[in-house]
DRENTIRO-666737 format. One record per residue: x, y, z of N, C-alpha, C in turn. Coordinates in steps of 0.02 Angstrom, whole numbers, plus 32768, in hexadecimal, padded with zeros to 4 digits. Atoms other than C-alpha are relative to their C-alpha. Example, Ala and Ser with C-alpha at 12.3 -4.5 7.8 and 13.67 -1.06 7.14 Angstrom:
<recs>
802D7FC5800082677F1F8186802D803C8000
7FD67FC57FFD82AC7FCB81657FD980378025
</recs>
This chain:
<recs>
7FF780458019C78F44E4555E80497FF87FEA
7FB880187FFDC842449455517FE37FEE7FA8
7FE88029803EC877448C548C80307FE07FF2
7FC0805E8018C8BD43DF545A802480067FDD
7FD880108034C91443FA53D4802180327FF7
7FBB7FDC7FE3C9BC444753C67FF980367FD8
7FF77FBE800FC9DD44E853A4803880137FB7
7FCE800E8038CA41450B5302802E80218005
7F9F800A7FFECAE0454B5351800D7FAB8014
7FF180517FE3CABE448653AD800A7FD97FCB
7FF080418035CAA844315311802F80117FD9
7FBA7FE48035CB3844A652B7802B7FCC8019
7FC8801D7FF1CBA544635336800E7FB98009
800A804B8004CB6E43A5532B802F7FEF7FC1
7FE0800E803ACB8043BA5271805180067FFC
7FBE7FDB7FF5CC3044095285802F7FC18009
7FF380327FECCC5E437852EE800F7FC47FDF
80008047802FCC2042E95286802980267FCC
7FD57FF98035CC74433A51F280408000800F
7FB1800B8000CD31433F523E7FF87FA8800D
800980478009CCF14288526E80107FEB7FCF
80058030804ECCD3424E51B4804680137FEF
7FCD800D800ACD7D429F518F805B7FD88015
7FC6803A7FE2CDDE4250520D7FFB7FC07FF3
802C80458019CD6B41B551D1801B7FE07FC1
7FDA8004803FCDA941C7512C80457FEF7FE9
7FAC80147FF3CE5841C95144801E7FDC8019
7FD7803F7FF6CE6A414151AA7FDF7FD67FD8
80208031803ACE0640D35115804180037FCE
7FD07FEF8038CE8E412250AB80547FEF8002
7FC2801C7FEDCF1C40E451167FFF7FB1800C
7FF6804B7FF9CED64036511A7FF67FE9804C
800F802E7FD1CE93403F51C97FC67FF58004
803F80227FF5CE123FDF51F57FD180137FCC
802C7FFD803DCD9C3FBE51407FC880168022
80407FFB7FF7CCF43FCA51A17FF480598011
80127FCC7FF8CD0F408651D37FEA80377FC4
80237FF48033CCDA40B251137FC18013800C
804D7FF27FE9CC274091514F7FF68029803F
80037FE17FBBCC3F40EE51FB8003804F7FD0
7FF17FBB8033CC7F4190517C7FA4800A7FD5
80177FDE8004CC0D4181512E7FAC800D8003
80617FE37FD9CB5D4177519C8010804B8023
800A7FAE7FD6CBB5421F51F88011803A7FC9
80137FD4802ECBCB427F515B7FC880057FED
80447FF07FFFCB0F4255512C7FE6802F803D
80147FDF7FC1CAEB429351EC801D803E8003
7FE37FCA7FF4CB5B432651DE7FC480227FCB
801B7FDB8024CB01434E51457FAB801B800A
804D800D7FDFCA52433451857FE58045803C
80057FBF7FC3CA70439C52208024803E7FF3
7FE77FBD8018CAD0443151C77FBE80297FEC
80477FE08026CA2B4443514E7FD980278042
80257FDD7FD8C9BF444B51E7802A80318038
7FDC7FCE7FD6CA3744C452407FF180507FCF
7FF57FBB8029CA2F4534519B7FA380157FFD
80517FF87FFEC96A452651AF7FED801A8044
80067FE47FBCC97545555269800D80567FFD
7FE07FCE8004C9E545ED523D7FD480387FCC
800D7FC9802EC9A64638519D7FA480178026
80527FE67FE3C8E2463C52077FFD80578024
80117FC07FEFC93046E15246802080317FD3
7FFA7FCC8034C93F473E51AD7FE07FFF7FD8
80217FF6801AC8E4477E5131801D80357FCB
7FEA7FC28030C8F947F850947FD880387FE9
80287FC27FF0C86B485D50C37FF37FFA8045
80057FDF7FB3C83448A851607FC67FBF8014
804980177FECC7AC485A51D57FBE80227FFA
80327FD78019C74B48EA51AA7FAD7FE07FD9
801A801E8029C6FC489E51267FDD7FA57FFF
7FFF80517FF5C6E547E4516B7FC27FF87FF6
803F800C7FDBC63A480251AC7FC6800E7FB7
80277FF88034C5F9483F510480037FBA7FCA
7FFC80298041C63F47C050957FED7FAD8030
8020802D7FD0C5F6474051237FC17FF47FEA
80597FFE8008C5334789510880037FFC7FA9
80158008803DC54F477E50537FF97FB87FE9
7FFD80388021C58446C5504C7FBD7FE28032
803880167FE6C4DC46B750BD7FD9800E7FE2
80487FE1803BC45F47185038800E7FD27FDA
7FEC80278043C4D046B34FB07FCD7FAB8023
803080467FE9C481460150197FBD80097FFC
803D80088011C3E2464150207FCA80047FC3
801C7FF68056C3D746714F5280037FD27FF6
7FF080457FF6C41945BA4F5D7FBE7FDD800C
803B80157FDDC37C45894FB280277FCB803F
7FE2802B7FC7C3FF4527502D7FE1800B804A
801B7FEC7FE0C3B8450050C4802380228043
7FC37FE87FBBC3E645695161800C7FED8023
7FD380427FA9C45F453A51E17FD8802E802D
801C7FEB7FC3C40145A452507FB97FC58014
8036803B8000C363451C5239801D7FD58016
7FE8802A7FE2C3D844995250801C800C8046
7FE17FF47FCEC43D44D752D97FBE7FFD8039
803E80297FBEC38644DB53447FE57FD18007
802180347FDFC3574441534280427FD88029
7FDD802D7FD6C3FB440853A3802880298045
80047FD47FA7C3F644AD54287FD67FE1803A
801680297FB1C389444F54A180337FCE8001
7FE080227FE7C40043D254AE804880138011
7FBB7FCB7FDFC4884420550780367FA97FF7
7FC1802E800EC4FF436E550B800E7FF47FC7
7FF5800E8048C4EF43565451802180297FE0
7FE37FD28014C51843FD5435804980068020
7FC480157FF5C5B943FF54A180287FCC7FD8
7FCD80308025C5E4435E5449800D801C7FB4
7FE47FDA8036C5E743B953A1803080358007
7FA87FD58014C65D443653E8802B7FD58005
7FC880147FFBC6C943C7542180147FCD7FC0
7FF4801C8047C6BA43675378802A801B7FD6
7FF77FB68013C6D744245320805880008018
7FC87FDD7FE8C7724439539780407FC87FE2
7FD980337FEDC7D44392539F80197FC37FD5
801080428038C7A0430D532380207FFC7FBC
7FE37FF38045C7DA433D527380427FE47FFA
7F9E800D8027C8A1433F527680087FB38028
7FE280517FEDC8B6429852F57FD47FCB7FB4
800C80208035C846423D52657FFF7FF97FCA
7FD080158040C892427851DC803F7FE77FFF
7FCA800C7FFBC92F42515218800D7FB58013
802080357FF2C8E941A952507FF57FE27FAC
800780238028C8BE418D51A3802E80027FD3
7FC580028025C95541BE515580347FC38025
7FD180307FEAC9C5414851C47FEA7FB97FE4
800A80428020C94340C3519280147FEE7FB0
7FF18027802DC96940CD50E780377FF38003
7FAE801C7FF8CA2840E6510080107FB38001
7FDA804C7FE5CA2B404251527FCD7FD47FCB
802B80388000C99D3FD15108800780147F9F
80177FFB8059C98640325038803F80367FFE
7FC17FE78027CA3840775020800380237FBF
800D7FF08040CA0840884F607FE680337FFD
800C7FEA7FFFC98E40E64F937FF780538028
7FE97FB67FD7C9DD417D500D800A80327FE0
7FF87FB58026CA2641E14F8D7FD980257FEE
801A7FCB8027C9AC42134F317FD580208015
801E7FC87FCDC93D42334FCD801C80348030
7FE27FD67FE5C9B24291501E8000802E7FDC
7FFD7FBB8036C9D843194F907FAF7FFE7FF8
80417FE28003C92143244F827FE980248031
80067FDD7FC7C91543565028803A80388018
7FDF7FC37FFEC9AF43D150167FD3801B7FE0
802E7FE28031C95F440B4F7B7FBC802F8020
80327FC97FD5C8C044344FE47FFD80208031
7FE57FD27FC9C8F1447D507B803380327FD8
7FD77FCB8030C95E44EE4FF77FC9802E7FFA
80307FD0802AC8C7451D4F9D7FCA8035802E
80287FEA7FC0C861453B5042801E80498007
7FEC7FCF7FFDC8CA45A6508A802480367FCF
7FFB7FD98039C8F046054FFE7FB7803A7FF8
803E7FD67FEEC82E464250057FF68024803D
80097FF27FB4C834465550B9802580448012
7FC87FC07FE7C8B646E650AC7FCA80417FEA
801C7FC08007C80B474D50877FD57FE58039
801D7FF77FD4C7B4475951297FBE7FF27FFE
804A80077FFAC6FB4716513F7FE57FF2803F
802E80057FBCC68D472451E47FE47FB67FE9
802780508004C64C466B520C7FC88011800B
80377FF77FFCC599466852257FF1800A8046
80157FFA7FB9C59A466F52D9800180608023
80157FAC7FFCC5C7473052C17FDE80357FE1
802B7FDB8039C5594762524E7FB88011803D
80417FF67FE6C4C747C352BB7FBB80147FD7
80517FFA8025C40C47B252847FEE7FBC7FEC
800D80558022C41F46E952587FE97FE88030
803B801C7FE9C3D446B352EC804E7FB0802E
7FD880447FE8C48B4637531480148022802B
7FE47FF87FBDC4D5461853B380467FDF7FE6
7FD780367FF9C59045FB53D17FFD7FC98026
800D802B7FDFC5894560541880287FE78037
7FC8800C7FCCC639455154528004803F8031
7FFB7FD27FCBC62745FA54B37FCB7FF08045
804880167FBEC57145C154FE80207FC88025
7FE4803E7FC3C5BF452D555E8048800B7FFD
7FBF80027FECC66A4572556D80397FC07FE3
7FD080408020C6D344FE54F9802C80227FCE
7FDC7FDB802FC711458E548580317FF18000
7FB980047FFDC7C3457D5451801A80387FFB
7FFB7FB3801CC7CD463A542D800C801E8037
7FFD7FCE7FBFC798469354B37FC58001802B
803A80077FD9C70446A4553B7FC480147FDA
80387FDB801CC69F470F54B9801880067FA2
7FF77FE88056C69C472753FB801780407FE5
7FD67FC38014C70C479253B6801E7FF67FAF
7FEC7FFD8042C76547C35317804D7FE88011
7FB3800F800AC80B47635331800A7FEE7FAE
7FFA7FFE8064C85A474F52797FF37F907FFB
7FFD80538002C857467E529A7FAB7FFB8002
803A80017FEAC7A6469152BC7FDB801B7FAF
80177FE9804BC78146D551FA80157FEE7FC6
7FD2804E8036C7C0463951937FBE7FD37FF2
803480397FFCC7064600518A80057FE77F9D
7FEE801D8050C71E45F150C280337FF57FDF
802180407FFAC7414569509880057FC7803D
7FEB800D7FA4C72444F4512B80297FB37FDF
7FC380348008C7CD447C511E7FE47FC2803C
801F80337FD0C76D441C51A97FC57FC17FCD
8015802B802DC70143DA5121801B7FE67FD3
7FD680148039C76C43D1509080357FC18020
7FE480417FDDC7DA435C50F87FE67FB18000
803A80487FFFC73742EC51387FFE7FE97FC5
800280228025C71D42D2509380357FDA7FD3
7FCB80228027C7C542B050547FFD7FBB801E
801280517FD1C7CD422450E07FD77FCE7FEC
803E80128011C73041E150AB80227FDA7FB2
7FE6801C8037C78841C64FEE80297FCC8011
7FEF80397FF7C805417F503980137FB18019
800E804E7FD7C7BE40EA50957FED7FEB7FDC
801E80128021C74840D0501380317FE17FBC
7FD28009802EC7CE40D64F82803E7FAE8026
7FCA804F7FFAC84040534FE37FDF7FB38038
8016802C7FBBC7E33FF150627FD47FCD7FBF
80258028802EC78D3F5950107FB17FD78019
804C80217FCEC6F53F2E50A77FD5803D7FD7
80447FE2800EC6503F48507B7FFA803E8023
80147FC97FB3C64D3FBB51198022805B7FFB
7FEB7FCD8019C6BE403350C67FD6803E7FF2
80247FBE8021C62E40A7507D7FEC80128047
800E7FDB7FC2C60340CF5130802C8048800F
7FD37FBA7FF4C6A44152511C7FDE802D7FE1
80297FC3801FC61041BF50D07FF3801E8032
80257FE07F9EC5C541DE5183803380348019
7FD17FDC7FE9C66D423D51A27FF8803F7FDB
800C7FBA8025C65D42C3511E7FBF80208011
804E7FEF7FEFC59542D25147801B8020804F
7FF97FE37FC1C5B942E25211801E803A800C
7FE07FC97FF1C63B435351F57FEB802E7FDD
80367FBD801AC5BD43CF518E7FE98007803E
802A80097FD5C54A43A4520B80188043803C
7FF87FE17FC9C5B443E55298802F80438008
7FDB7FC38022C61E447C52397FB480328014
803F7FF47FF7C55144AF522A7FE680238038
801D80157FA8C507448452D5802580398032
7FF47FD07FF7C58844FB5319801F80337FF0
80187FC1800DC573457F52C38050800E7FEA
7FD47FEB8002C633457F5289800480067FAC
800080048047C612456351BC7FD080127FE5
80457FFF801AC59E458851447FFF7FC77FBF
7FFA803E8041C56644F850B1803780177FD5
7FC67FE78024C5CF455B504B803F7FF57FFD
7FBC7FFC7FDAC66545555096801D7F978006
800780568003C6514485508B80087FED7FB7
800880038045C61C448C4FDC803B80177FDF
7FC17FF28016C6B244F34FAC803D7FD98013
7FCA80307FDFC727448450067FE47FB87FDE
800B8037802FC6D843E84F9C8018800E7FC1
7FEE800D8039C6EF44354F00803C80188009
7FB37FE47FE7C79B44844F2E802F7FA98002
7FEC8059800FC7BB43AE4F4280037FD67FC9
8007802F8047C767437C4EB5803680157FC6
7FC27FD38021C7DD44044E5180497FD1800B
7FB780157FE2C87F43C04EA280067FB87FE1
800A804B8008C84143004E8480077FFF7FBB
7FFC80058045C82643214DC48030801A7FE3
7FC37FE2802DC8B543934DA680407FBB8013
7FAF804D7FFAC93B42F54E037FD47FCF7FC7
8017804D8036C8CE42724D90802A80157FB4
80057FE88035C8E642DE4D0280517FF37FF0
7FB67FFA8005C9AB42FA4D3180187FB38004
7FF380537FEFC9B942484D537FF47FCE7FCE
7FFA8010805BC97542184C9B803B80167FE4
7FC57FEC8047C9E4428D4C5080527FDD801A
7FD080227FE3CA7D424F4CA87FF97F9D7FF2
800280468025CA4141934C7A8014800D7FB9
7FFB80008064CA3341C84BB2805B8013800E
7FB97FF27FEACAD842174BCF802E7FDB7FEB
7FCD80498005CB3041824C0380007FD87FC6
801D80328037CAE541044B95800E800F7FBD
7FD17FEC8025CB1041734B0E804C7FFC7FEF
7FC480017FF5CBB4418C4B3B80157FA37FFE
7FE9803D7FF5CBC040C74B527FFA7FE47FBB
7FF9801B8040CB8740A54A9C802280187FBC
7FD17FE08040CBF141104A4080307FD68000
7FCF803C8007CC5F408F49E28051801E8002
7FB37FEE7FF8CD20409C49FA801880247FBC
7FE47FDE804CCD8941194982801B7FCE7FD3
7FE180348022CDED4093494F7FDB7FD47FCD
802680388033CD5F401A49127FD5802C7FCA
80387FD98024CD0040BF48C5803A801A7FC0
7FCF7FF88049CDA840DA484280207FC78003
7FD580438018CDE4402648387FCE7FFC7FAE
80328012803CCDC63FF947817FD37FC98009
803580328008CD363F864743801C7FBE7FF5
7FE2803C801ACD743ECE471D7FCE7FDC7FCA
801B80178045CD623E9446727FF97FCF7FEE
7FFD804A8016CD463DF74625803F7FDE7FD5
</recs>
């Protein structure tokens, strides 16, 4: 199966690109040519920055700070840990959508393809349409792709290599793998905790809901659900690995609120402290 999406020396060298862009961008704003290239600077510094992250998320998938040795164990543990859980198994789910061989293809290619064009889709929408509101989804989404891979540098078998569960890869059974013909221990292939494929969906999901003002808006729930659904279905995540990538969000979301209070008090402080001058001028007497 042909993978869509660029490779992270491709998106290094995009980013690379757009970034001497924004500075040549910059400098002619700074010489007074042409005012409107401000905004041209700076939608390709957002884009540089956008496609660096996912270059450093492409890259760090082949390293780790333990061996693969160990993947396959700390795999079947976060599968006993679901079932002390009472969570139900993806192996249950995953059979009721093996007879349907097109459904299942369409979840790989969901799995393979879908994620980064629609986050990046929803980041341009706010750029252009909720301006106000880019920044602070953008650093949330550094922030979590930080925190992600940060976990990810300890190796975990996805559920599809765990033998005795009863799952099929899905992308190997119809030939759609992006890996390789057969399941193997590549180090990109043992990044199943936490799955950044969800943590994403759901960021997305915030932020349509957070800026969009149609009724129709809460439908961006269906995106975080499907994309369990189909992390699941084949056999590339476990609930876990979803769940940790929510609260790994929710973390990020309350620590910027939190920083984003204190930085208001801050100011506001700082703005009502009265001048030296009027705080030792004498009193006036009668």
């Amino acid at each position: 199966m042909w993978n869509l999406e660029l490779s992270w020396q491709q998106a290094a060298i995009v980013a690379g690109v757009l970034a001497v862009a924004t500075v040549g961008l910059r400098l002619a704003r700074r010489y007074g040519w042409w005012a409107r290239v401000a905004a041209a600077a700076t939608f390709t510094q957002e884009t540089a920055l956008v496609l660096a992250l996912f270059a450093l998320w492409q890259f760090a998938g082949s390293f780790a700070i333990m061996g693969p040795d160990g993947a396959l164990d700390r795999g079947r543990w976060l599968w006993h840990l679901e079932r002390v859980l009472y969570l139900p198994s993806e192996t249950s789910v995953q059979q009721l959508f093996l007879p349907h061989p097109l459904l299942v293809q369409a979840f790989n290619l969901y799995y393979d393809v879908l994620h980064f064009p629609v986050l990046i889709g929803c980041l341009i929408w706010l750029f252009v349409r909720h301006r106000d509101r880019y920044g602070r989804m953008r650093t949330a989404l550094v922030a979590l792709t930080g925190a992600c891979l940060l976990i990810q540098l300890i190796p975990v078998a996805p559920p599809r290599m765990l033998p005795g569960t009863g799952l099929v890869d899905t992308a190997v059974l119809y030939h759609q793998s992006v890996y390789a013909t057969h399941a193997g221990f590549e180090p990109d292939q043992l990044s199943a905790m936490p799955s950044v494929h969800v943590g994403w969906a759901i960021l997305v999901a915030i932020m349509i809901i957070t800026a969009a003002r149609s009724p129709w808006r809460w439908l961006a729930l269906l995106y975080p659900a499907l994309t369990t659904l189909a992390v699941t279905v084949t056999a590339n995540h476990y609930w876990m690995d979803g769940i940790v990538a929510g609260l790994l969000l929710a973390a990020v979301l309350l620590i910027q609120c939190g920083v984003t209070r204190m930085l208001g008090a801050w100011r506001r402080r700082g703005q009502t402290v009265p001048d030296r001058d009027d705080v030792h001028s004498p009193q006036l007497t009668r």
